[in-house]
C-alpha positions in Angstrom: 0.0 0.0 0.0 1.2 3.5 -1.2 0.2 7.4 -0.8 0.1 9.3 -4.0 -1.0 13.1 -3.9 -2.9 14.6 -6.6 -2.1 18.5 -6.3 -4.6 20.4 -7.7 -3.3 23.4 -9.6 -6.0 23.9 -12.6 -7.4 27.5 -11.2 -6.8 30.9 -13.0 -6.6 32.6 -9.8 -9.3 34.9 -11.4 -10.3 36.7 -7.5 -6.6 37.8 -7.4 -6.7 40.4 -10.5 -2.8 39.3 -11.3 -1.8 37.8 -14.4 -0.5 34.5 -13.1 -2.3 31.7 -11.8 -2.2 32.0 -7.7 -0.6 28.8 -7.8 2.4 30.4 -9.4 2.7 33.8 -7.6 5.9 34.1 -5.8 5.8 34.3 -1.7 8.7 34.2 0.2 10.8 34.0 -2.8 9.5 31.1 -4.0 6.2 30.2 -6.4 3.6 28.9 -3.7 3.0 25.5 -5.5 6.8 25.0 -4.9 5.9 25.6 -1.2 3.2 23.4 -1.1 5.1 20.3 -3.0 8.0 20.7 -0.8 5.7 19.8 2.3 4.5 16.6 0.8 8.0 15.6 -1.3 10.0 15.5 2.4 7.5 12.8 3.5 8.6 9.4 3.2 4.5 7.9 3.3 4.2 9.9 0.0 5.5 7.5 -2.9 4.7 10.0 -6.2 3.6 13.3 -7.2 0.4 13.9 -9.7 -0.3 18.1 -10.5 -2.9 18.7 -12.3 -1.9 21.7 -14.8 -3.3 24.5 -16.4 -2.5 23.3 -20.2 -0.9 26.8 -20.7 1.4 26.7 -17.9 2.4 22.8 -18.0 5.6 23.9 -19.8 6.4 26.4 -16.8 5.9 23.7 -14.4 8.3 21.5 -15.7 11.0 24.0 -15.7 9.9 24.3 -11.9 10.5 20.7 -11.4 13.8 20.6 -12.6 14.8 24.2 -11.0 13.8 23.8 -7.4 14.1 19.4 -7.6 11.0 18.1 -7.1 12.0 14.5 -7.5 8.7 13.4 -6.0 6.6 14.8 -9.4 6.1 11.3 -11.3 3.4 12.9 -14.2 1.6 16.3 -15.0 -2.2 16.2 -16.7 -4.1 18.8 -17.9 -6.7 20.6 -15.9 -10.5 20.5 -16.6 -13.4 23.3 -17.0 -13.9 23.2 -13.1 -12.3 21.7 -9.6 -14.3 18.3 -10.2 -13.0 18.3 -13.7 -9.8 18.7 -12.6 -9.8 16.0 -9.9 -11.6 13.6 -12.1 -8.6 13.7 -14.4 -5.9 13.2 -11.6 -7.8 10.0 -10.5 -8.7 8.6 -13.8 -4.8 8.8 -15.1 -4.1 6.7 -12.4 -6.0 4.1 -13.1 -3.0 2.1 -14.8 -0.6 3.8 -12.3 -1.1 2.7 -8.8 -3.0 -0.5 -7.0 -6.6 -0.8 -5.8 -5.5 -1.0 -2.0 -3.4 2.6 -2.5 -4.1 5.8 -1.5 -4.7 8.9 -2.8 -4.3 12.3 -1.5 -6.2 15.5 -3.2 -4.8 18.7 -2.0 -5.1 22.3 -3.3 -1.7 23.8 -4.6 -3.0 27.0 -3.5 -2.6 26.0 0.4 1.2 25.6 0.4 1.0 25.5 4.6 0.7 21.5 5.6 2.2 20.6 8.4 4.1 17.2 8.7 1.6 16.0 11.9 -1.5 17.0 9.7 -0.6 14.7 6.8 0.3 11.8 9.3 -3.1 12.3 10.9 -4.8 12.4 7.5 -3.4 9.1 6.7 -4.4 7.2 10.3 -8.1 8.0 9.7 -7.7 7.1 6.4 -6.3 4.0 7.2 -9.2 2.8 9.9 -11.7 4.6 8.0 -11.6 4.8 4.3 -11.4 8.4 4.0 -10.1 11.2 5.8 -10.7 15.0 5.2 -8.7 18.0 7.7 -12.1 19.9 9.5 -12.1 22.5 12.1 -15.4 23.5 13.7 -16.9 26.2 13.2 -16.8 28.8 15.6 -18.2 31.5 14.1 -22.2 32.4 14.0 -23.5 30.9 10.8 -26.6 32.9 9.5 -28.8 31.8 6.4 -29.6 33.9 3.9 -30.7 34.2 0.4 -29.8 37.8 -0.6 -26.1 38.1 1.0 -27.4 41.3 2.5 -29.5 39.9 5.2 -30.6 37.1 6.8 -33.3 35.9 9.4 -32.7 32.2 10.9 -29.2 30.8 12.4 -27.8 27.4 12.2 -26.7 25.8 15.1 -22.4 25.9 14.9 -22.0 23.1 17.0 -23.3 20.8 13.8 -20.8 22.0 11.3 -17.1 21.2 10.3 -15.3 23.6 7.9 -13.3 21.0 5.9 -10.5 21.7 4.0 -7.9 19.7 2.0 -5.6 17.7 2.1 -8.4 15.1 1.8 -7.2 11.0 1.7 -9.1 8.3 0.2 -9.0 5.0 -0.3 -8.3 4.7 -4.2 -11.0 1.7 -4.6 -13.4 3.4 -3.3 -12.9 6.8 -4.7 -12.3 5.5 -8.0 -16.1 4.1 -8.8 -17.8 6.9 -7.2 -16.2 9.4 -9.7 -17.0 7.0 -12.5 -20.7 6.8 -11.6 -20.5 11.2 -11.2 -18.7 10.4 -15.0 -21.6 8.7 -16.3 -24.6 10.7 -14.9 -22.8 14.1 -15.8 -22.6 15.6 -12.7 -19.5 18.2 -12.9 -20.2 20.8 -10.0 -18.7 19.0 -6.7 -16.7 21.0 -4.9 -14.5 18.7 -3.4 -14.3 15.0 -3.4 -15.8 14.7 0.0 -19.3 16.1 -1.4 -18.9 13.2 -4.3 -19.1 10.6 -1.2 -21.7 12.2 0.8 -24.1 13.0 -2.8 -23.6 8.6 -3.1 -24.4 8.2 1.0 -21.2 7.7 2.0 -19.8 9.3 5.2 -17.1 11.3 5.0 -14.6 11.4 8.2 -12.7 14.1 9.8 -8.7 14.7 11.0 -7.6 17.0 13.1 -7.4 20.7 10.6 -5.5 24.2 11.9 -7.4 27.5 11.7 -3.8 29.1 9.5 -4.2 26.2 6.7 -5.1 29.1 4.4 -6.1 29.0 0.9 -4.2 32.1 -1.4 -7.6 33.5 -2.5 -7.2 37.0 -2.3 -4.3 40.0 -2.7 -4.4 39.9 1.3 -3.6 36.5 1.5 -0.3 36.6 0.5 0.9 39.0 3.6 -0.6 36.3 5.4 1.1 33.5 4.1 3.9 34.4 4.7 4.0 35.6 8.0 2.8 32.6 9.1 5.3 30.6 7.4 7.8 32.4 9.7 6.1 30.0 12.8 7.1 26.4 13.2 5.1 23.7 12.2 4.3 22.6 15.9 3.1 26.8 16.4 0.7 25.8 13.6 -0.6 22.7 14.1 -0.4 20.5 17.2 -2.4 17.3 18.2 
């Protein structure tokens, strides 16, 4: 049994009004999927590498390969129209690349902060459970509305998890469930966690850190790398 990470770097970075990909910008003097590889490539539970590319800016990412040594980046595929599309790509290459009883990893290159504890967590659920996706609860009040001006019932936010990625999963059994999304034309999951609940599965939870931040917005970058400036115990500790 092996871990392979599918690192999901398809998005256009759109929300960030810059003219490369957020995946690419540079923080802390190096392009923030660089960052985020580097986290998974020093783990010895994670056998190979799978990014899923922008077409335009495959080329670029093999020149970061090389540059910056990311032995760990076995294959490159081209992105889809959205995040599903993207991810059903990564785990459909793989089909004649890694066994049944492997795992797979999906993770967002855009969150280049993973501590080393949160990926060995990640994989223990996995292990006992099937699946395992990082979650925080949610501590702020959560308000429903249908306007996003107002609002006029709350939810109770001791019932919700924010979950975020990385996300591990059992290849067999993540494997059918996008093929039966494939053949029923459903393209708008968010992540693969909501493919597994959608086909009444349950979805389980590792520990998550409040500072695993996704580079979203202009603002995030400041962030990012502050907090890369703290240890990874400072950010995440069980």
């Amino acid at each position: 049994m092996s871990n392979y990470l599918i690192l999901l770097a398809g998005g256009t970075g759109t929300r960030m009004g810059a003219n490369v990909p957020k995946q690419f910008l540079i923080v802390n003097n190096k392009p923030v999927i660089v960052h985020t590889i580097e986290c998974f490539q020093k783990k010895d539970n994670i056998e190979g590498i799978l990014i899923v590319c922008i077409k335009e800016w495959i080329d670029y990412m093999g020149k970061l390969i090389n540059e910056y040594g990311l032995y760990k980046v076995k294959w490159i595929v081209e992105g889809g129209s959205s995040g599903h599309d993207s991810t059903r790509n990564g785990i459909f290459f793989l089909k004649e690349k890694i066994k049944e009883e492997d795992f797979i990893i999906i993770h967002d290159a855009a969150r280049p902060i993973v501590p080393s504890k949160a990926i060995d967590n990640m994989l223990e659920v996995a292990y006992d459970k099937g699946n395992a996706s990082l979650a925080i609860p949610c501590y702020e009040t959560a308000i429903i509305t249908l306007d996003k001006l107002s609002g006029i019932k709350d939810l109770d936010r001791n019932s919700f998890m924010r979950v975020q990625t990385p996300q591990a999963y059992k290849y067999s059994d993540i494997l059918p469930l996008y093929e039966k999304a494939e053949k029923e034309n459903k393209h708008d999951f968010v992540y693969a966690d909501l493919v597994l609940i959608y086909y009444g599965k349950r979805v389980y939870f590792s520990k998550g850190f409040t500072n695993n931040i996704k580079i979203t917005k202009k603002e995030d970058i400041a962030l990012c790398e502050a907090l890369m400036n703290f240890s990874e115990e400072e950010l995440y500790s069980l």
